[in-house]
Every structure is written in C-alpha cells, then in structure tokens.
PDB file with SEQRES, HELIX, SHEET and CRYST1 records, atoms N, CA, C and O in Angstrom:
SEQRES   1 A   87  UNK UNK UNK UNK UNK UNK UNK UNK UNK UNK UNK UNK UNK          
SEQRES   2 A   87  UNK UNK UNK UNK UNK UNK UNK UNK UNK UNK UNK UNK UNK          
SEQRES   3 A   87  UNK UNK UNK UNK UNK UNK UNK UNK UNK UNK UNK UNK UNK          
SEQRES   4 A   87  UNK UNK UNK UNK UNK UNK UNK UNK UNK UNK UNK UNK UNK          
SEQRES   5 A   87  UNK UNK UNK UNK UNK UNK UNK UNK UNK UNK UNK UNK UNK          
SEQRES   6 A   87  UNK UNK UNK UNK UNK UNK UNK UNK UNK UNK UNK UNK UNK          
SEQRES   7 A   87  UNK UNK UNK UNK UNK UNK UNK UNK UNK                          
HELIX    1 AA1 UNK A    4  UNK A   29  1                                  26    
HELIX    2 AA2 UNK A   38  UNK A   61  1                                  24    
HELIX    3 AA3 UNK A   64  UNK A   78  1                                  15    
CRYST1    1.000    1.000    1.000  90.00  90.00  90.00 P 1           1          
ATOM      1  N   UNK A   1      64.699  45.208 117.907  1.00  0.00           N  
ATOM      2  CA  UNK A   1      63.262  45.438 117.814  1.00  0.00           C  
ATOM      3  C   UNK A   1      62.736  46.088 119.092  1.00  0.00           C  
ATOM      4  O   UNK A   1      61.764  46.843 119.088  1.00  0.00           O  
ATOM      5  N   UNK A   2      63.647  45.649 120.535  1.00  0.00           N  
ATOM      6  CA  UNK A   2      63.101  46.575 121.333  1.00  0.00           C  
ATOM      7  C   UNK A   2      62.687  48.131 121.494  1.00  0.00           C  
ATOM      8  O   UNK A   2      61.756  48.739 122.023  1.00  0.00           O  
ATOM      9  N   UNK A   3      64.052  48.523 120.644  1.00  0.00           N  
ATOM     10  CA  UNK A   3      64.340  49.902 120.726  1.00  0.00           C  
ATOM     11  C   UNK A   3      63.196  50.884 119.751  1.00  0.00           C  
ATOM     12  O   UNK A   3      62.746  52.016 119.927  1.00  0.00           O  
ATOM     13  N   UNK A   4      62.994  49.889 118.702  1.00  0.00           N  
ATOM     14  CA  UNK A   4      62.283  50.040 117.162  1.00  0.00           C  
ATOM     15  C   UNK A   4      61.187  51.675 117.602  1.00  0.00           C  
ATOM     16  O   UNK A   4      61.257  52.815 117.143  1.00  0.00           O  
ATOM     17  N   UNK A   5      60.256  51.059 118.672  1.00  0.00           N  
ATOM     18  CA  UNK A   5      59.033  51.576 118.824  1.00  0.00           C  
ATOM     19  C   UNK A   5      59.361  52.975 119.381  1.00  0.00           C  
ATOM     20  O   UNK A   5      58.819  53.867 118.729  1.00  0.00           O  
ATOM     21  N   UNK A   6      60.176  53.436 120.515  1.00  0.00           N  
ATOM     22  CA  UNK A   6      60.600  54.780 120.911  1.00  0.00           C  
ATOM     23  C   UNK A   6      61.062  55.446 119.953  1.00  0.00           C  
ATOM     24  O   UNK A   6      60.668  56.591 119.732  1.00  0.00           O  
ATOM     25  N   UNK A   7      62.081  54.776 119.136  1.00  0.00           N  
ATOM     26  CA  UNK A   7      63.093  55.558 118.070  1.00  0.00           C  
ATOM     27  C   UNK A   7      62.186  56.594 117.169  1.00  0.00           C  
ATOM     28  O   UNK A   7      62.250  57.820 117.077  1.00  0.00           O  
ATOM     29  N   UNK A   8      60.975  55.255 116.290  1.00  0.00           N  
ATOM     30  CA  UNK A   8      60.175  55.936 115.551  1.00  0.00           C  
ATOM     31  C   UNK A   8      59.611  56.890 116.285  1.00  0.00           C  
ATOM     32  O   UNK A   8      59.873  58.086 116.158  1.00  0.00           O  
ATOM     33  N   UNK A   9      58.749  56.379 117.153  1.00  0.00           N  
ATOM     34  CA  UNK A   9      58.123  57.754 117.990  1.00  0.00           C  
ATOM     35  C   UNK A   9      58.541  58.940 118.573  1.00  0.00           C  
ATOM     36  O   UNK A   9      57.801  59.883 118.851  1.00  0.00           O  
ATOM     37  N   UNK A  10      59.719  58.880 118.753  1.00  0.00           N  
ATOM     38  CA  UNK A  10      60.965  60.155 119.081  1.00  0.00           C  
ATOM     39  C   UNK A  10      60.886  60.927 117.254  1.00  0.00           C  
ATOM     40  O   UNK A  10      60.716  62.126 117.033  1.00  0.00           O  
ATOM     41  N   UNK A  11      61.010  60.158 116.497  1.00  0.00           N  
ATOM     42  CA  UNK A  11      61.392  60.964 115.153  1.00  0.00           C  
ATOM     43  C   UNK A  11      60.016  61.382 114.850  1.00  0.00           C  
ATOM     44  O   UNK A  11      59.901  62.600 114.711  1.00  0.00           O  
ATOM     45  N   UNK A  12      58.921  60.678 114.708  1.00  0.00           N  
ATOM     46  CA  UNK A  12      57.844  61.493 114.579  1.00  0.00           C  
ATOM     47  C   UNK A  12      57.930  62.575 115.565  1.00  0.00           C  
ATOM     48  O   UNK A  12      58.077  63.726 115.157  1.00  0.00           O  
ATOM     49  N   UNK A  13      57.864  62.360 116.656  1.00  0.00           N  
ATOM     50  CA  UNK A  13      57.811  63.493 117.305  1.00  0.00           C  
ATOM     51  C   UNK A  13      58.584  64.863 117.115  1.00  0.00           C  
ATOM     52  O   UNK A  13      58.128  65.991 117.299  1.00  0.00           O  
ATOM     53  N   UNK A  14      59.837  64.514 116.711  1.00  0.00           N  
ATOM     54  CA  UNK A  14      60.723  65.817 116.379  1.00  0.00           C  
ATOM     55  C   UNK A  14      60.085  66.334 115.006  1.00  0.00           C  
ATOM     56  O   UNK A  14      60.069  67.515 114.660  1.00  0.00           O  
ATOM     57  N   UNK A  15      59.598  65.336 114.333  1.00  0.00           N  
ATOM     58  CA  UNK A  15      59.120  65.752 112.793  1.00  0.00           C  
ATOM     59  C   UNK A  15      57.850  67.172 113.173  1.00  0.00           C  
ATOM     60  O   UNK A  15      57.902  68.348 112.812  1.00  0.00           O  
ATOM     61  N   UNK A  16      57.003  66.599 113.852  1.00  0.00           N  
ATOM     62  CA  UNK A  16      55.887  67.084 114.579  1.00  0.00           C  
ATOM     63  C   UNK A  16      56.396  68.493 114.792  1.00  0.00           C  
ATOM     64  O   UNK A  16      55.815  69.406 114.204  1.00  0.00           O  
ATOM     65  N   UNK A  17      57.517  68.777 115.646  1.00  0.00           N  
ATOM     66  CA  UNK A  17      57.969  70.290 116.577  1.00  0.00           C  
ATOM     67  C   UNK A  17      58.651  70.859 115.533  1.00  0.00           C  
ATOM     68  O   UNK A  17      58.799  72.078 115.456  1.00  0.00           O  
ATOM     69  N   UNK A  18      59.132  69.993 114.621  1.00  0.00           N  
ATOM     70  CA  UNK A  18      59.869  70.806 113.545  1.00  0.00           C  
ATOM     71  C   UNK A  18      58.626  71.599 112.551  1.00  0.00           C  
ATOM     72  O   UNK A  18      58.588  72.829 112.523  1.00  0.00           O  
ATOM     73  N   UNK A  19      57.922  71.004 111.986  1.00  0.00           N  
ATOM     74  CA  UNK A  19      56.883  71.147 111.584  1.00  0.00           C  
ATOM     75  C   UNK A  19      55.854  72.548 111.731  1.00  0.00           C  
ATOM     76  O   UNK A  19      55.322  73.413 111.034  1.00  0.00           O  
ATOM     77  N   UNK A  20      55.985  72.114 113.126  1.00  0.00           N  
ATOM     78  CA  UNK A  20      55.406  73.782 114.103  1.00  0.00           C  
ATOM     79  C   UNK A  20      56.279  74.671 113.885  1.00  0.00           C  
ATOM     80  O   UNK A  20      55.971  75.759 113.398  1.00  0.00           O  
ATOM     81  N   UNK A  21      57.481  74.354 114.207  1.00  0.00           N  
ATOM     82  CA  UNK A  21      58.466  75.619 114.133  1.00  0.00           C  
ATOM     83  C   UNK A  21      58.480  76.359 112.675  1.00  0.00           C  
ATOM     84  O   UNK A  21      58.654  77.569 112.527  1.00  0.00           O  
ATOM     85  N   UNK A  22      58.227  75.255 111.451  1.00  0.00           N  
ATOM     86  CA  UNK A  22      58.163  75.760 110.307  1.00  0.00           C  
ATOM     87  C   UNK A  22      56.884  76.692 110.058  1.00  0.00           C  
ATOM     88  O   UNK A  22      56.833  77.730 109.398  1.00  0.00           O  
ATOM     89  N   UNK A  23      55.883  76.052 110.751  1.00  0.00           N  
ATOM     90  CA  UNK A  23      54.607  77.065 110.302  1.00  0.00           C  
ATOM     91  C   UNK A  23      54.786  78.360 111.299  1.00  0.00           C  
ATOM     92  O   UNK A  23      54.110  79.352 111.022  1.00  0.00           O  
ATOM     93  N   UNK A  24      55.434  78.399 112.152  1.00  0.00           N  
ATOM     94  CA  UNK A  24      55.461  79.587 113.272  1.00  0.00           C  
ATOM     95  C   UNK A  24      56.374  80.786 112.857  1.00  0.00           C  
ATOM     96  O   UNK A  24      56.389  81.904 113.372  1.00  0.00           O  
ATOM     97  N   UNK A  25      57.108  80.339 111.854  1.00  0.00           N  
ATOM     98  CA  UNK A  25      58.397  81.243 110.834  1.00  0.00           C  
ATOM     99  C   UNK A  25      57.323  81.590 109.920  1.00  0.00           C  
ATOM    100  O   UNK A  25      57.144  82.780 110.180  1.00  0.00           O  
ATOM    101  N   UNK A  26      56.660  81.335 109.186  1.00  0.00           N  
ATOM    102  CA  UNK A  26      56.171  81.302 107.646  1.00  0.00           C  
ATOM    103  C   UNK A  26      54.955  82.195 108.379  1.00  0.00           C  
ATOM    104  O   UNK A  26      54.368  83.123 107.824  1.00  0.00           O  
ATOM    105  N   UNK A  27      54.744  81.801 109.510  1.00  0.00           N  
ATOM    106  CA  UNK A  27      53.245  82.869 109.922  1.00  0.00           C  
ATOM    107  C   UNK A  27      53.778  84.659 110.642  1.00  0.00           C  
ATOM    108  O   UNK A  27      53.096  85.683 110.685  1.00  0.00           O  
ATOM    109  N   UNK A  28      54.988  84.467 111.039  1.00  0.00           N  
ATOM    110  CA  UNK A  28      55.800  85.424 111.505  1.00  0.00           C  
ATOM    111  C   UNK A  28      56.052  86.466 110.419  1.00  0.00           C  
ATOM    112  O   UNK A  28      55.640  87.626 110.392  1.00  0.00           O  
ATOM    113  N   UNK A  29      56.898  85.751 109.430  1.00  0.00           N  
ATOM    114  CA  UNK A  29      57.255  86.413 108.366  1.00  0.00           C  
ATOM    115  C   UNK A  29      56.078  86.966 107.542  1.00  0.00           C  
ATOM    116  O   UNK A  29      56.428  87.760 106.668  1.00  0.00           O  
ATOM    117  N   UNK A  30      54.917  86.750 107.620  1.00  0.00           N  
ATOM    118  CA  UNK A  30      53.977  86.722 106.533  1.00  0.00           C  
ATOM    119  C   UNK A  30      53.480  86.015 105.716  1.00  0.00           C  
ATOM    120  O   UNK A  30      54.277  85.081 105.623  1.00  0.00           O  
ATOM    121  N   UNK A  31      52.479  85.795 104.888  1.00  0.00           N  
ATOM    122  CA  UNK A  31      52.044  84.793 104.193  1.00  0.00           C  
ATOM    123  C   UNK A  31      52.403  85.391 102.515  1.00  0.00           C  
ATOM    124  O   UNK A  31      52.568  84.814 101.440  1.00  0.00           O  
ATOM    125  N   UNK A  32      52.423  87.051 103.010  1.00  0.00           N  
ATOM    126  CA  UNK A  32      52.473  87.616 101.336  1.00  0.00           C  
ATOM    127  C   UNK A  32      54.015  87.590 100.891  1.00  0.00           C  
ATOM    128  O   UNK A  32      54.279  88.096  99.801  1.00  0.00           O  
ATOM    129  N   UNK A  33      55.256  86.929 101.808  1.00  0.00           N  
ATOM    130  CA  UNK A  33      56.425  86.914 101.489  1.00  0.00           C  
ATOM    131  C   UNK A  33      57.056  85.704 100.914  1.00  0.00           C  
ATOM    132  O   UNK A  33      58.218  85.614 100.519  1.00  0.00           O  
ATOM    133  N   UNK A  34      55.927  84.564 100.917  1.00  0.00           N  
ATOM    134  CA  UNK A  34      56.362  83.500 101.086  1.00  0.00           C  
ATOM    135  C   UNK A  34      55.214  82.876  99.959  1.00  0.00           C  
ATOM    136  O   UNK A  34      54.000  83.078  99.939  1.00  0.00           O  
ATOM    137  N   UNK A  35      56.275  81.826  98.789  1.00  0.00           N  
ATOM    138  CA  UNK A  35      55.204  81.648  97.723  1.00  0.00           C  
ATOM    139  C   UNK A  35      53.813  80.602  98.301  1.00  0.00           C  
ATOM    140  O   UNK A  35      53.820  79.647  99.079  1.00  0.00           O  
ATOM    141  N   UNK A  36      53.186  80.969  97.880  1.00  0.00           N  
ATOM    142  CA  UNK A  36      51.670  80.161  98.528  1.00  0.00           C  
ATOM    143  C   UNK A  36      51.529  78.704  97.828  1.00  0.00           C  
ATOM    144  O   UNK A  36      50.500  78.058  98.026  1.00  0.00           O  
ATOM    145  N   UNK A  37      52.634  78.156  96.957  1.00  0.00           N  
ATOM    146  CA  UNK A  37      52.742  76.857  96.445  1.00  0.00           C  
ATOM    147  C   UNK A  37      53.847  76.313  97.985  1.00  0.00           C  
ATOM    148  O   UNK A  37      53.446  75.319  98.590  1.00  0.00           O  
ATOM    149  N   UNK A  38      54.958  76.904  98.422  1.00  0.00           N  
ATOM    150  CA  UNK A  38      55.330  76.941  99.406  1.00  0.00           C  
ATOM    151  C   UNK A  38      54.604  76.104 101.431  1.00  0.00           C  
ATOM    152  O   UNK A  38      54.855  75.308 102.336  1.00  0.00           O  
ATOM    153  N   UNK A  39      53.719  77.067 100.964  1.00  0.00           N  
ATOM    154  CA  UNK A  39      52.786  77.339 102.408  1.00  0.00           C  
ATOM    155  C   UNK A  39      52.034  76.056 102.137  1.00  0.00           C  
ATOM    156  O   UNK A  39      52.164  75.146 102.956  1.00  0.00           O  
ATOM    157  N   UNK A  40      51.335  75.898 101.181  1.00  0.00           N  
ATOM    158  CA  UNK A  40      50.654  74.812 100.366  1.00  0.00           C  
ATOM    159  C   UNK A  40      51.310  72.878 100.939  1.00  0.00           C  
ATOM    160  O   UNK A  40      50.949  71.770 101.335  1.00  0.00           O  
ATOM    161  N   UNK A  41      52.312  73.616 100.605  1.00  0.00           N  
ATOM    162  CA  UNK A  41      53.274  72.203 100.538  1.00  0.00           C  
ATOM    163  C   UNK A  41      53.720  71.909 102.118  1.00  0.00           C  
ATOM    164  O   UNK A  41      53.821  70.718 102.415  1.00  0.00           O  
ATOM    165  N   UNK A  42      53.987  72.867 103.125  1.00  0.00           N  
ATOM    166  CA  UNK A  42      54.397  73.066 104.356  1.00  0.00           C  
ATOM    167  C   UNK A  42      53.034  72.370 105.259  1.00  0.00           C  
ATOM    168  O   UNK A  42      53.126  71.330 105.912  1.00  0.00           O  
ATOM    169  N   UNK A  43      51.989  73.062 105.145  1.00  0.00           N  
ATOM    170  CA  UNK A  43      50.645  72.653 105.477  1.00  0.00           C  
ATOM    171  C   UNK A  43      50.233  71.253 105.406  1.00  0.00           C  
ATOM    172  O   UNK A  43      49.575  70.775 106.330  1.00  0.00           O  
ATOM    173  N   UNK A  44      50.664  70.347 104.085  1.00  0.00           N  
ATOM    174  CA  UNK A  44      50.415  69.367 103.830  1.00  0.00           C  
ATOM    175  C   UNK A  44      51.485  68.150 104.765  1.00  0.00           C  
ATOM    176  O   UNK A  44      51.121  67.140 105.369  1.00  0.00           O  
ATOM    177  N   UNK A  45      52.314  68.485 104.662  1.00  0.00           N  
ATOM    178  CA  UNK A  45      53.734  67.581 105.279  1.00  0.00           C  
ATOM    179  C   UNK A  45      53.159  68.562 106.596  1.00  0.00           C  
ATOM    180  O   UNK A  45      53.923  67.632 106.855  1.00  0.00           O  
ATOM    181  N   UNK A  46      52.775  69.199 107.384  1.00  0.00           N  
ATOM    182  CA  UNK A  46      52.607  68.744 108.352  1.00  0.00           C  
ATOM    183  C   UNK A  46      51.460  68.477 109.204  1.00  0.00           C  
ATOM    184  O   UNK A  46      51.490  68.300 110.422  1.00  0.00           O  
ATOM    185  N   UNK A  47      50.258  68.463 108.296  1.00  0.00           N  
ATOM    186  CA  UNK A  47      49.021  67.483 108.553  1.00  0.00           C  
ATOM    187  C   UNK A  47      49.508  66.151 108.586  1.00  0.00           C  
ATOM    188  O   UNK A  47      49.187  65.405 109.511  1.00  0.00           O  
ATOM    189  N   UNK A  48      50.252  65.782 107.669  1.00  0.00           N  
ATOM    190  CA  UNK A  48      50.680  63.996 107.603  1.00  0.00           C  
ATOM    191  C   UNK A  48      51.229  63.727 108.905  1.00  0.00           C  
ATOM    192  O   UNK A  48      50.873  62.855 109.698  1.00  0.00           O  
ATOM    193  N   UNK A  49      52.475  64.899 109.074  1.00  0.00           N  
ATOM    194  CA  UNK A  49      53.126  64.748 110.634  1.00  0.00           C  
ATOM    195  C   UNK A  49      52.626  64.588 111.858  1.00  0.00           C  
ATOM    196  O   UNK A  49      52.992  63.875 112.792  1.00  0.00           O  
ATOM    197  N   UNK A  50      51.536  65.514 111.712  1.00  0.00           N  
ATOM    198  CA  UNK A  50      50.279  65.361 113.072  1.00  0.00           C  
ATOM    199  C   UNK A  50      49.231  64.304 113.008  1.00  0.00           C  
ATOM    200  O   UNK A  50      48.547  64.172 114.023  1.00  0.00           O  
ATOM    201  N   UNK A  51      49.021  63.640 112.139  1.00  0.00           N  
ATOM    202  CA  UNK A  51      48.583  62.462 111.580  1.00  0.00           C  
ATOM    203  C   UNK A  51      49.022  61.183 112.419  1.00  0.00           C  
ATOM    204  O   UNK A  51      48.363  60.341 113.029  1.00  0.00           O  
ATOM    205  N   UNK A  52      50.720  61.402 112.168  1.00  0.00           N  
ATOM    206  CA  UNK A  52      51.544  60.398 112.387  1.00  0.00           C  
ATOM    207  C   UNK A  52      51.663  60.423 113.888  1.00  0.00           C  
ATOM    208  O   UNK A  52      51.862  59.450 114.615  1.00  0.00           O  
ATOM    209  N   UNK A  53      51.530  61.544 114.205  1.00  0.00           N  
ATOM    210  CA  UNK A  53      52.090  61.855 115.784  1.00  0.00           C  
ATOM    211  C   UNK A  53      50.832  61.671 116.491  1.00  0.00           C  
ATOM    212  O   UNK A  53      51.066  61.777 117.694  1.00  0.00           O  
ATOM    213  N   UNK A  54      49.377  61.402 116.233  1.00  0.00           N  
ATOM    214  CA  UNK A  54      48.664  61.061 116.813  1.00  0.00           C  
ATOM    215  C   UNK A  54      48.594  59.775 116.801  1.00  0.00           C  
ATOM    216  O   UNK A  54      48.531  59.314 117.941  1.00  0.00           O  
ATOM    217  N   UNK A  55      48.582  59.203 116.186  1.00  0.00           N  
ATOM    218  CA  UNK A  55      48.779  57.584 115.926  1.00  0.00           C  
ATOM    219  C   UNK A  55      49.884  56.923 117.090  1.00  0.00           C  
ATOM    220  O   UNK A  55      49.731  55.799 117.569  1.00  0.00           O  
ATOM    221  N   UNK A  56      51.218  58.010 117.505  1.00  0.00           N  
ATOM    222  CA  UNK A  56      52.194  57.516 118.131  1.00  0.00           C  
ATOM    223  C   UNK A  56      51.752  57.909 119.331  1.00  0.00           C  
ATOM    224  O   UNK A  56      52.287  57.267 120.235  1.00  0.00           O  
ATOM    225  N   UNK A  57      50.808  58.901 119.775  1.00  0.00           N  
ATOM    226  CA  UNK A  57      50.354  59.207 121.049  1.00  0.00           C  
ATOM    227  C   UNK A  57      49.449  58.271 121.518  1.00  0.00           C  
ATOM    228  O   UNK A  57      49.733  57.647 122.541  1.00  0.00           O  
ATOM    229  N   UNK A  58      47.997  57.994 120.711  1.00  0.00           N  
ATOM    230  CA  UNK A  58      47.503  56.733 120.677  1.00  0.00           C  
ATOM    231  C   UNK A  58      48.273  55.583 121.263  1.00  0.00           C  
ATOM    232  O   UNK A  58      48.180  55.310 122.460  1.00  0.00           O  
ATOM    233  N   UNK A  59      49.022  54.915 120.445  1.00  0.00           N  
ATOM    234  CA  UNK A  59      49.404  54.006 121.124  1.00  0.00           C  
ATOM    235  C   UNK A  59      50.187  53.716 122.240  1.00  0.00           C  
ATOM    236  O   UNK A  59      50.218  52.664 122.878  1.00  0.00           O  
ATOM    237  N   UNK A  60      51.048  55.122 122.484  1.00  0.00           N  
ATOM    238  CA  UNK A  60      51.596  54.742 123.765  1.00  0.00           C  
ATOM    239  C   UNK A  60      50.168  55.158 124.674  1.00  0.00           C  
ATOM    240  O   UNK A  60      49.798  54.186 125.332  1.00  0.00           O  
ATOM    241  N   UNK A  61      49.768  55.712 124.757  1.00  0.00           N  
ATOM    242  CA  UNK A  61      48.042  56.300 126.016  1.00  0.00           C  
ATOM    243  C   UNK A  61      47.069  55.555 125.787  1.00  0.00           C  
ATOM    244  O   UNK A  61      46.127  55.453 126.573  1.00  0.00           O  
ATOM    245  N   UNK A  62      47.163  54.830 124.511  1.00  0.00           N  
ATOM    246  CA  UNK A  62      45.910  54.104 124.424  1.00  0.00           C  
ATOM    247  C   UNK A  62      45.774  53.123 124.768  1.00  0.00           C  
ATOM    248  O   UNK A  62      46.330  52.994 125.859  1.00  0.00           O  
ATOM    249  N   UNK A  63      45.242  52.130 124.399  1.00  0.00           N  
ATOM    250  CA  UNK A  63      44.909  50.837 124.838  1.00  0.00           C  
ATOM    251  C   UNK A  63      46.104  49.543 124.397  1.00  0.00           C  
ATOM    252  O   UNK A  63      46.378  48.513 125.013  1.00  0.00           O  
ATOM    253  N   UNK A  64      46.605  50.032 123.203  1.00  0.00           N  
ATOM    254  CA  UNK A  64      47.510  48.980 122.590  1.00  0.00           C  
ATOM    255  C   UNK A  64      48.670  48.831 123.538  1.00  0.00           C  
ATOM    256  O   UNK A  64      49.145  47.784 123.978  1.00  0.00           O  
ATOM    257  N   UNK A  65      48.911  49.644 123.690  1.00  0.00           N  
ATOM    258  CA  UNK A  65      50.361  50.049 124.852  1.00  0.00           C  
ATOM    259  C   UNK A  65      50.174  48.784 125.856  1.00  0.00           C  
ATOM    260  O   UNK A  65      51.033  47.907 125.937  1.00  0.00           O  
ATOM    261  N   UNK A  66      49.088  48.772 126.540  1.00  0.00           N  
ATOM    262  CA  UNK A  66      48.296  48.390 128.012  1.00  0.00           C  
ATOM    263  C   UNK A  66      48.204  46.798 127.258  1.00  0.00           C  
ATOM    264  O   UNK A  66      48.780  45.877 127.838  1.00  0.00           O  
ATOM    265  N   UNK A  67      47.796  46.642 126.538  1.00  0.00           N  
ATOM    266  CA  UNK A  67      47.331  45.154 125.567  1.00  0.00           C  
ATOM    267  C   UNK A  67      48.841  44.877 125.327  1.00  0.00           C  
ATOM    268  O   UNK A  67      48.966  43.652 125.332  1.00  0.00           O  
ATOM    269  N   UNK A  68      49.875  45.392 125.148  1.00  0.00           N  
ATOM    270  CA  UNK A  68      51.213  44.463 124.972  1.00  0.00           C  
ATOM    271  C   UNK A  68      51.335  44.333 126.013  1.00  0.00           C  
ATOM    272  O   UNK A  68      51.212  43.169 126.396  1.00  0.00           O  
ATOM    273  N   UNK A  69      51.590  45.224 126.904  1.00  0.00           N  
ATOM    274  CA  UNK A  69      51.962  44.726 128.379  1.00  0.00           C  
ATOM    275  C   UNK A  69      51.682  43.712 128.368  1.00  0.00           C  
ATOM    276  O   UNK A  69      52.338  42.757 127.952  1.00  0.00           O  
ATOM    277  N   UNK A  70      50.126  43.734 129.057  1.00  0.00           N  
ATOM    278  CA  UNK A  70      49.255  42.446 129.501  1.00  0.00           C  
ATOM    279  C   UNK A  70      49.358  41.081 128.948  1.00  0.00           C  
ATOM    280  O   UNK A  70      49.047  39.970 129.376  1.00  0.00           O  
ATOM    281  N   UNK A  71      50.072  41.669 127.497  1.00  0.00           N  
ATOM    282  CA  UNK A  71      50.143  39.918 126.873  1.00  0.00           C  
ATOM    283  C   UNK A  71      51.472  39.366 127.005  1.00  0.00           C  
ATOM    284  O   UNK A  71      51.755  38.210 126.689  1.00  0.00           O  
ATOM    285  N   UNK A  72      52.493  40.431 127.602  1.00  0.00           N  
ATOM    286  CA  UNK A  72      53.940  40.051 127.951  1.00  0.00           C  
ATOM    287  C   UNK A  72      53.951  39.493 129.321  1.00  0.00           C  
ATOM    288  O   UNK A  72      54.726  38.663 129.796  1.00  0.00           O  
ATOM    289  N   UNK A  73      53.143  39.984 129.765  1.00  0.00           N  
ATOM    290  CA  UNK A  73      52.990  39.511 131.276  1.00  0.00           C  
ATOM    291  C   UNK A  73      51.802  38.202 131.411  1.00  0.00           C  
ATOM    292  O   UNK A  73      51.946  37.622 132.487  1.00  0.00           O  
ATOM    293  N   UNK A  74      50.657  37.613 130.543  1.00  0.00           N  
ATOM    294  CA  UNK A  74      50.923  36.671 130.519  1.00  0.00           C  
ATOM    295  C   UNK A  74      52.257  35.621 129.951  1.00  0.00           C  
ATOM    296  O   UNK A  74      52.841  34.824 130.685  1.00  0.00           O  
ATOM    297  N   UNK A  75      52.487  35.783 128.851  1.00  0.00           N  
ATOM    298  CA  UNK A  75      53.684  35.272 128.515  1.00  0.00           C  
ATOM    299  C   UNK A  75      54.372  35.126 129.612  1.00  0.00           C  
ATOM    300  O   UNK A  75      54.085  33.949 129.830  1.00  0.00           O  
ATOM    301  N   UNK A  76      55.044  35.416 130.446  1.00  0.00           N  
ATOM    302  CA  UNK A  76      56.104  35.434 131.642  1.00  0.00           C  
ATOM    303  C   UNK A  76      55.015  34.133 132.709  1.00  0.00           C  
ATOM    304  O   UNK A  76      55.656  33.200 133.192  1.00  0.00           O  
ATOM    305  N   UNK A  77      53.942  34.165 132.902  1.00  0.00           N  
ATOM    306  CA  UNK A  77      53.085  33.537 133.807  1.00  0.00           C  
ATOM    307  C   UNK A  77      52.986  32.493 133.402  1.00  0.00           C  
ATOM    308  O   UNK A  77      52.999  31.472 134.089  1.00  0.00           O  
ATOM    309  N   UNK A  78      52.848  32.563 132.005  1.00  0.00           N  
ATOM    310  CA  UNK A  78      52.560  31.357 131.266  1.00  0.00           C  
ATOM    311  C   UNK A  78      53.552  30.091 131.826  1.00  0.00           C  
ATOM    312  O   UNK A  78      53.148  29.008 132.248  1.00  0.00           O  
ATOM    313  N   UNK A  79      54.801  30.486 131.723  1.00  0.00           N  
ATOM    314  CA  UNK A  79      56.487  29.729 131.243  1.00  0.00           C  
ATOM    315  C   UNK A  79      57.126  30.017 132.796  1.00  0.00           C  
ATOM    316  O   UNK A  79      58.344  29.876 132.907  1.00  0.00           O  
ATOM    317  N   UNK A  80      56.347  30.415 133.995  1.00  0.00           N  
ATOM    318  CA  UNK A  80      56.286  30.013 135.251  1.00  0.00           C  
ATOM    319  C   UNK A  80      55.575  28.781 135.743  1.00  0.00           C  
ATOM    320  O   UNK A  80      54.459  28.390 135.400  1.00  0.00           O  
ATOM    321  N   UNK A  81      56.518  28.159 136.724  1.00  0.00           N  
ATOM    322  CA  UNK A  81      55.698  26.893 136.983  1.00  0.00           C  
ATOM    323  C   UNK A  81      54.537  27.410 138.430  1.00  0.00           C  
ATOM    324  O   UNK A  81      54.626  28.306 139.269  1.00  0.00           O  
ATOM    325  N   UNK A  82      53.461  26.296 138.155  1.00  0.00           N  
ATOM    326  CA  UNK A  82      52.303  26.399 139.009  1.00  0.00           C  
ATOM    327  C   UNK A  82      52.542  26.983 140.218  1.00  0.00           C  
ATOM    328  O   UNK A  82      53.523  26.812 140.941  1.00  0.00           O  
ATOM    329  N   UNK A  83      51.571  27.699 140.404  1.00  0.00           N  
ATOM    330  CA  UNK A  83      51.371  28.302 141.590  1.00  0.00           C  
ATOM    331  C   UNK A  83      52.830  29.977 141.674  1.00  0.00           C  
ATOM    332  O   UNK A  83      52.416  31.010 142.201  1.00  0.00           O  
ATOM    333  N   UNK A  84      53.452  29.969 141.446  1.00  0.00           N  
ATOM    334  CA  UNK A  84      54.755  30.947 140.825  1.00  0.00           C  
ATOM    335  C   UNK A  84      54.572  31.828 139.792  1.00  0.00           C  
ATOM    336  O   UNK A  84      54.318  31.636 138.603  1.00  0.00           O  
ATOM    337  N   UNK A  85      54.761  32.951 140.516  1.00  0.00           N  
ATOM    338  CA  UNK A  85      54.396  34.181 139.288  1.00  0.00           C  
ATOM    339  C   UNK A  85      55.869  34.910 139.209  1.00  0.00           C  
ATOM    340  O   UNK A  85      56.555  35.597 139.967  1.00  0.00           O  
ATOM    341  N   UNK A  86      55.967  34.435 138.006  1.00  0.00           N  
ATOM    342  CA  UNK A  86      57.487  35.724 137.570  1.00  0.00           C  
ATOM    343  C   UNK A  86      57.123  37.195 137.947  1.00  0.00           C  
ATOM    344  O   UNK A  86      55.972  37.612 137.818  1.00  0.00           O  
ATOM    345  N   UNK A  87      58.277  38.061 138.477  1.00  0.00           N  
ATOM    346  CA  UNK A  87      57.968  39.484 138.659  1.00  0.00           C  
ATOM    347  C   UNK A  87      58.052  40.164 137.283  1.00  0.00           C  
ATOM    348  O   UNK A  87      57.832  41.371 137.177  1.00  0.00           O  
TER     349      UNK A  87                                                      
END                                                                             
C-alpha cells in the first residue's frame, strides 16, 4: 500500500503525455485525414486523462498530501513517551 499512491500517479501521468502525444500526431497529420469519430473518441479519453491527472497533481500540491503527513506525524508523537518526540 505504500507504493500504491506513486504507481497510480506515475500511470496517470504517462496516460496524460501519451495522450498529448496522440493529439500532437492527429493535429500534425491533419484533421481531414483522420476519421472525426476517431478525433471524437481521442479528445474524450483524454479529457478523462487530464481529469485524472489533475486530481493526482492536487493531491500531491494540495492540501491532502500535507494532511497525511501531519496525521503520520502525529501518530509517531502519539506512541512516543512524554516529553520525547520521534524523528
């Protein structure tokens, strides 16, 4: 479970650059070469992706990130005896 949270956020993230790279081909090549049910479908999967990848930026920059800490680090203070602060 440690690992859980980077892994996903590494794969969104590649999903994310892949994503770009797909719309950066399809805009290169043209739009009139490429079926527009295609482009349609590309557009959509990667709104969801940037969706997802903000959500994973969020939480590592945002506040939740900072709020586990803080509650791991009470935890550790907690299950120290008086006056003794775990590093």
């Amino acid at each position: 479970m440690k690992y859980f949270m980077p892994i996903l956020a590494s794969i969104v993230t590649a999903g994310e650059i892949l994503m770009l790279v797909f719309l950066f081909f399809i805009w290169k090549a043209g739009a009139s070469t490429v079926d527009q049910g295609v482009i349609n479908l590309i557009y959509g999967v990667a709104l969801g992706y940037h969706s997802a990848f903000m959500i994973v930026i969020g939480y590592y920059f945002g506040s939740s990130q900072s709020s586990a800490d803080k509650t791991k680090i009470m935890a550790q203070s907690a299950e120290a005896p008086p006056g003794e602060v775990k590093p």
